[in-house]
FIDO-161119 format. One record per atom (N, C-alpha, C, O): z, y, x. Coordinates in steps of 0.001 Angstrom, whole numbers, padded with zeros to 6 digits, always signed. Each point is the difference from the previous one (the first is absolute). Layout:
BEGIN
ZYX
...
//
This chain:
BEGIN
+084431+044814-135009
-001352-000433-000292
-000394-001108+000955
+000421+000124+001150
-001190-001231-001445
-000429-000524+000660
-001515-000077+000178
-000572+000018-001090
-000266-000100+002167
-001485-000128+000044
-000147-001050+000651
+000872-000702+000510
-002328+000533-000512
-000276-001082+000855
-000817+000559+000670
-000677+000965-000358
+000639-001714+001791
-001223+000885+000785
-000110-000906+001186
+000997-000344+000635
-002382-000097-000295
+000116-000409+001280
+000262+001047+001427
-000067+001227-000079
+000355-001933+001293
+000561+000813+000920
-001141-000825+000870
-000803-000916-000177
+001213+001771+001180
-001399-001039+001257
+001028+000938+001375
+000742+000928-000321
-000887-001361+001701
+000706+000359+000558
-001056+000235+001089
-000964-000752+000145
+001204+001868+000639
-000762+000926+000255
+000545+000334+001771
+001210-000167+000155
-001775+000481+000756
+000156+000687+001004
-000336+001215+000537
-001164+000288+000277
+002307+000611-000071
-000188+001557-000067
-000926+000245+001307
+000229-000541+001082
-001607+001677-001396
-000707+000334+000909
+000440+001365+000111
-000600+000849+000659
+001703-000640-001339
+000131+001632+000416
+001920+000212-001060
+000608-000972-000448
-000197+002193+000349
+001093-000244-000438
-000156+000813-001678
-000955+000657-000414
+001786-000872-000040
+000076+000539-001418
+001788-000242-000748
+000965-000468+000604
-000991+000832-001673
+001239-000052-001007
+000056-001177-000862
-001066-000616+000005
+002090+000049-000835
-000001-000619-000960
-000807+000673-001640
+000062+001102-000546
-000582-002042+000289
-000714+000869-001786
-001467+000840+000369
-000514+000759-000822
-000008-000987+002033
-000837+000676-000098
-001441-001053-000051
+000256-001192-000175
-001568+001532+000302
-001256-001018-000238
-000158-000155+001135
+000467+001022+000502
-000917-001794+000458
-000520-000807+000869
-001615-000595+000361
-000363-001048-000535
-000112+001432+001019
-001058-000368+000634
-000592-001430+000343
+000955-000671+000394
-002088-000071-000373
+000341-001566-000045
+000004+000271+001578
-000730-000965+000230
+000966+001508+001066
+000522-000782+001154
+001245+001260+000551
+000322+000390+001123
+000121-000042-002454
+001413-000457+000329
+000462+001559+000592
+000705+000097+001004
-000992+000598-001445
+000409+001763-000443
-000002+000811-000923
-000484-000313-001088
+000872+001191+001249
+000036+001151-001205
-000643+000082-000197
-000894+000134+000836
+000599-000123-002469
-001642+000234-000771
+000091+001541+000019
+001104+000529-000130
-002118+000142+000271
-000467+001168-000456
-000660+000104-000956
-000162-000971-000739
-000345+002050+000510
-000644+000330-001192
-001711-000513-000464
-000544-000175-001091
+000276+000105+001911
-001749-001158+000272
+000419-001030+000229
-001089-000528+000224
+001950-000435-000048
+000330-001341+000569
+000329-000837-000857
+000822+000125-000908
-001782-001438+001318
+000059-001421-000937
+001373-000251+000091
+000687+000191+001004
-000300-000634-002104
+001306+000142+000267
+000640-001617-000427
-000501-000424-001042
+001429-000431+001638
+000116-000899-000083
+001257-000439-000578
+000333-001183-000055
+000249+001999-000304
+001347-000299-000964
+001383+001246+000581
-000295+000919+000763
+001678-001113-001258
+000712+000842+000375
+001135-000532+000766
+000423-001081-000410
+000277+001689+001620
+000957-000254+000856
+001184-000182-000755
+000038+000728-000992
+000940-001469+001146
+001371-000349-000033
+000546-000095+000151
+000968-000424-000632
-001208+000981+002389
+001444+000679+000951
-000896+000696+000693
-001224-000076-000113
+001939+000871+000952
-000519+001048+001049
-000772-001052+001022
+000211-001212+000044
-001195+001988+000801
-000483-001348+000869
-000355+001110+001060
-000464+001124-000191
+000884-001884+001594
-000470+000678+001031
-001790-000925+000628
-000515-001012-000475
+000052+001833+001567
-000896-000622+000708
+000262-001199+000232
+001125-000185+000465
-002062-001137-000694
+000292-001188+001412
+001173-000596-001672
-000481-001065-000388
+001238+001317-000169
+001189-000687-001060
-000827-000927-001221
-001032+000396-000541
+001594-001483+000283
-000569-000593-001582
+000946+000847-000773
+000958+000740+000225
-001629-001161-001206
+000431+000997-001456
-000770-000953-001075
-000836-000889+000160
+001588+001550-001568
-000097-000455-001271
-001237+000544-000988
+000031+001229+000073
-000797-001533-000711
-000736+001056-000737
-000325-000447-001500
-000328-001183-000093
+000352+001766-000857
-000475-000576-001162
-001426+000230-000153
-000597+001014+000364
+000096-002037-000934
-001654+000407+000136
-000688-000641-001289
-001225-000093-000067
+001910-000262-000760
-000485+000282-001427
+001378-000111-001169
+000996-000457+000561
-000877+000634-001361
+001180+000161-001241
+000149+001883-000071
-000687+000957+000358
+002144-001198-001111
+000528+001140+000038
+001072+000460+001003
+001107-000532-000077
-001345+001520+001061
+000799-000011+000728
+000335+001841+000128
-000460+000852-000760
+001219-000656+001735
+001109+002025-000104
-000659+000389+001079
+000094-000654+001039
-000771+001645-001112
-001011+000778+000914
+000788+001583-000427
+000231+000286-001174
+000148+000731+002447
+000551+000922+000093
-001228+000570-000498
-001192-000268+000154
+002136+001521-001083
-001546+000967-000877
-000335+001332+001163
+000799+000614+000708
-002055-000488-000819
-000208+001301+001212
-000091+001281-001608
-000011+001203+000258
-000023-001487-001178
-000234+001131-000957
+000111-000602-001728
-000296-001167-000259
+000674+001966-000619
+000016-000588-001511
-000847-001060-000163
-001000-000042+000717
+001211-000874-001563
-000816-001045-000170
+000362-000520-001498
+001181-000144-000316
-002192-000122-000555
+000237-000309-001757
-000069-001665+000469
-000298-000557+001057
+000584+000235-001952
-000206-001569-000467
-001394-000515-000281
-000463+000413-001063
-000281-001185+001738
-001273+000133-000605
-000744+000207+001444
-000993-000614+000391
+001534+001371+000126
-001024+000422+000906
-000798-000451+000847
+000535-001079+000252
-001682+001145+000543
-000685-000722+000972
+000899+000759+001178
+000561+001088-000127
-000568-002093+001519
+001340+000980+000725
-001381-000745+001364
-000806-000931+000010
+001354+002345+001214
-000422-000217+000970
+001102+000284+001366
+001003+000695-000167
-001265-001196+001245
+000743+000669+000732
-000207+001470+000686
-001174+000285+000236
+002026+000549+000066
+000032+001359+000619
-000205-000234+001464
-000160-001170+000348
+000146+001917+000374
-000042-000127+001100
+001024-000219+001186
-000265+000065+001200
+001426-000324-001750
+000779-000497+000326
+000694-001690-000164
+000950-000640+000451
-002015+000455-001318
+000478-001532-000905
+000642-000258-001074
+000142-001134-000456
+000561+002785-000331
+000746-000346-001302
-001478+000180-000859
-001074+000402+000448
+001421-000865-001911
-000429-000121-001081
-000500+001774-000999
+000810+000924-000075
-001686-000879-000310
-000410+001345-000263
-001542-000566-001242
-000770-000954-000111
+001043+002206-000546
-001008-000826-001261
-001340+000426+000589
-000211+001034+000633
-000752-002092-000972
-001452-000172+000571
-000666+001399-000488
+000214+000403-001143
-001036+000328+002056
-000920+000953-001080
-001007-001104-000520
-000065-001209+000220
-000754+002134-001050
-000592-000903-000988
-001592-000763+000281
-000647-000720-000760
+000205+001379+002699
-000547-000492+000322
+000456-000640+001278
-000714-000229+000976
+002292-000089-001132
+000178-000955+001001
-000856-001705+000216
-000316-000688-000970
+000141+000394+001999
-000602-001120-000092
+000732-001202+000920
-000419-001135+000226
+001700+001803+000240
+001252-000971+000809
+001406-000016-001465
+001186+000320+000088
-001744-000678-000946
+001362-000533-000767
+000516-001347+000121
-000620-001051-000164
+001816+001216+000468
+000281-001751+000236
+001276-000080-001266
+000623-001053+000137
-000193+001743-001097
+000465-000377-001216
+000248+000648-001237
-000884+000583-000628
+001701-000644+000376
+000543+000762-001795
+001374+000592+000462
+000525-000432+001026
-000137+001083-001520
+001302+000135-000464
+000449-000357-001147
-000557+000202-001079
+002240-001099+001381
+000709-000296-000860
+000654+000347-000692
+000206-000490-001110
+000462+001742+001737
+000843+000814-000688
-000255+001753+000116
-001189+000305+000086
+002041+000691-000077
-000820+001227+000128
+001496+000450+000820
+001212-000179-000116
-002054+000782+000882
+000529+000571+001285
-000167+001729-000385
-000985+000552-000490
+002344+000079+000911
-000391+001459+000332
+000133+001002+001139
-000330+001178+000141
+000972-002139+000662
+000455+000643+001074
-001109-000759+001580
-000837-000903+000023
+001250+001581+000799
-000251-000163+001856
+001376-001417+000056
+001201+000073-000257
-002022-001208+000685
+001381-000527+000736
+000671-000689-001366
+001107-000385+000377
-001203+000183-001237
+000611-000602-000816
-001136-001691-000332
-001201-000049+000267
+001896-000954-000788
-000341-001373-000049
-001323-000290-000442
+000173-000625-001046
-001531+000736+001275
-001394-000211-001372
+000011-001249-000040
+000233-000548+001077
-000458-000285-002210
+000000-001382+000073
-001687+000341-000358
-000431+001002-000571
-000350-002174+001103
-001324-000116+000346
-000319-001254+000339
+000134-000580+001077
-000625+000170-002235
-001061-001426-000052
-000924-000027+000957
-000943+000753-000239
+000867-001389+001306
-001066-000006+000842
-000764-001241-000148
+000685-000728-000718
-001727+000153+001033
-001338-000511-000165
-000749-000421+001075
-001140-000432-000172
//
């Protein structure tokens, strides 16, 4: 598959994994957190790093996810479907996810 997506490059304020959401200065998004696109390699404290911050890009799933969905981050930074009065959604899902840890593709915005 190919997507398009812009990337913006980012400096880690804290450490995290590859595939997970990101924070705009540059940490693990949690579950309340503006979230500024998703990591693309692991990133320590003090390191630049990669991030996608709008297209379609592979966000690790924290739980099942349909196609369609409004997606938020967990509190860890993977991808997890919005409740329905979430008000931190930063995309859709592309495809449908059923597992922990498996690929969500997620249009972010």
């Amino acid at each position: 598959m190919n997507f398009k997506t812009t990337t913006h490059t980012v400096k880690a304020t804290g450490d995290g994994p590859e595939r997970r959401f990101i924070t705009f200065n540059g940490a693990l998004a949690g579950a309340n957190d503006a979230v500024l696109g998703v990591s693309q390699t692991a990133f320590k404290t003090g390191s630049v790093f990669t991030a996608d911050i709008i297209g379609v890009t592979e966000v690790e799933a924290g739980g099942p996810i349909a196609k369609g969905d409004k997606i938020t981050p967990d509190a860890t930074g993977r991808a997890i479907k919005a409740p329905g009065d979430a008000t931190n959604v930063v995309g859709r899902a592309v495809n449908d996810v059923t597992s922990v840890g498996a690929g969500a593709l997620v249009l972010i915005r």
